[in-house]
C-alpha positions in Angstrom: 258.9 214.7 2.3 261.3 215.7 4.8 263.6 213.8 7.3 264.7 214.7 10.7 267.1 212.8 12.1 267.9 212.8 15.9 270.8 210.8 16.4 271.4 209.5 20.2 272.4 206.5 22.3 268.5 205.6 23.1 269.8 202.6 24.8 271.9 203.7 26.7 270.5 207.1 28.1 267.5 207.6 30.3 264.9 210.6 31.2 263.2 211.2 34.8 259.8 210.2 34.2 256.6 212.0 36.9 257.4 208.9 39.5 261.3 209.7 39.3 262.2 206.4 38.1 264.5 206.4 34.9 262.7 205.2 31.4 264.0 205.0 28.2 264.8 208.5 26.4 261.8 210.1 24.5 262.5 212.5 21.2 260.7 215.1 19.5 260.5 217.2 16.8 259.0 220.5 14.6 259.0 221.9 11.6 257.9 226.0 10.6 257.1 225.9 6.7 256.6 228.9 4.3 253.0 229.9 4.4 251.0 227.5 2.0 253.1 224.6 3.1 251.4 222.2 5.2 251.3 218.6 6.7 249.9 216.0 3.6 246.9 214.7 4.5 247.5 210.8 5.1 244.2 209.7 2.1 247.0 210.9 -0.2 250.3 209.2 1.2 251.8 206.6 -0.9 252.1 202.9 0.8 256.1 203.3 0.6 255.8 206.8 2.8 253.7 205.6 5.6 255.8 202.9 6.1 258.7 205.0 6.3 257.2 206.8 8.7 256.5 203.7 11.3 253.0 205.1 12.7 254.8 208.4 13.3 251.5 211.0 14.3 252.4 214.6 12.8 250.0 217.4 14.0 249.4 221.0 13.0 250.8 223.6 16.6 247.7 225.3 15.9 244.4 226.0 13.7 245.6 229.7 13.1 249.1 228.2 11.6 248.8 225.0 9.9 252.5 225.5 8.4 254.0 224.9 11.8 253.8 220.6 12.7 255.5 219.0 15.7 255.7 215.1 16.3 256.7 213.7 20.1 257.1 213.2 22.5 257.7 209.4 21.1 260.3 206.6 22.0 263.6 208.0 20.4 264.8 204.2 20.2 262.3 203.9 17.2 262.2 207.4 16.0 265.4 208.4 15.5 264.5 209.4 12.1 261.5 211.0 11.3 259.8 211.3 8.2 257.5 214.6 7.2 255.0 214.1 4.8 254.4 217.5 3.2 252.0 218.8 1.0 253.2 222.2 -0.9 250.7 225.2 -2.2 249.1 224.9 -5.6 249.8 227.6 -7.9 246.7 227.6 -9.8 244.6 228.1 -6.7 247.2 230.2 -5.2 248.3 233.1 -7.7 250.6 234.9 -4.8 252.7 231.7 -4.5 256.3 232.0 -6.2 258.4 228.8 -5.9 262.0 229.6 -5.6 264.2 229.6 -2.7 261.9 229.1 0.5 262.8 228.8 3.9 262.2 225.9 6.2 263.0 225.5 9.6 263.3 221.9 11.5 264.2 221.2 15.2 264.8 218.2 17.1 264.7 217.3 20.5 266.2 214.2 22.9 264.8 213.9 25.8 262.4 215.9 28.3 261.2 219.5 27.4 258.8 219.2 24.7 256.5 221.9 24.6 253.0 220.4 24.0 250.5 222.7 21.3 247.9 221.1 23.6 249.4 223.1 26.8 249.6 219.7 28.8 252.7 219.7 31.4 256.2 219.3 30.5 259.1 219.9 32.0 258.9 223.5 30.7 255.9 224.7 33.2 256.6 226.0 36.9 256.2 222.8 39.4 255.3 223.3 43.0 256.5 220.5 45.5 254.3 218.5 47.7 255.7 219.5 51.0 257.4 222.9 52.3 260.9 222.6 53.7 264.3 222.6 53.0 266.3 220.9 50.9 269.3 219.0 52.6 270.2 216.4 50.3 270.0 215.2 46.5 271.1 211.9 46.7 270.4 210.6 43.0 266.8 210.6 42.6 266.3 210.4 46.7 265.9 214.5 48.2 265.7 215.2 51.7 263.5 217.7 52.9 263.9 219.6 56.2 260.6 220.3 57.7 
């Protein structure tokens, strides 16, 4: 297992959400194994590890790279530390594997900007506005547009 921790002051700090009201802060998270490293499938998690991982849902980025998992975007509040079940390559059905010194690669994130393996929205894609005009004023969350 692995354990990413993404410290923050959830309580106290606040993301835009798509209405532009303030909500609570979200948090994400990746991690790019070694090749033959991958996400453990949850039939062979122990009690103890599930329930250090409080319902957290790990899933492959893609079908062509099953070493590379993200988590999130999920309430940072209760996953400010996340656990990573991982399953490593056998060597008896894997004669190229050589355990020694391997490289692995974790990333957190607070806030918006996840980058979703699905391709939904974030706050990473190009957003058009509703109306054309001008912008006179940012007042908070409040703009004023010049028509």
């Amino acid at each position: 297992k692995a354990t990413i921790e993404i410290p923050a002051k959830y309580n106290k700090r606040y993301q835009p959400v798509a209405d532009g009201s303030k909500a609570t802060m979200n948090a994400g998270a990746i991690a790019i194994m070694p090749q033959g490293w991958k996400l453990a499938p949850k039939d062979r998690l122990p009690k103890a590890l599930k329930k250090e991982m409080k319902g957290l849902a790990w899933a492959p980025y893609s079908k062509e790279k099953p070493n590379i998992v993200v988590a999130g975007p999920v309430p940072g509040e209760r996953y400010e530390t996340m656990t990573l079940p991982i399953l490593s390559p056998d060597p008896n059905t894997s004669k190229d594997i050589d355990f020694g010194k391997e490289l692995f690669y974790f990333g957190g994130n607070r806030g918006r900007g996840q980058v979703y393996p699905e391709g939904n929205q974030s706050n990473n894609n190009q957003f058009f506005a509703k109306e054309t005009g001008t912008i006179e004023a940012v007042d908070g969350l409040k703009i004023s547009i010049k028509k």
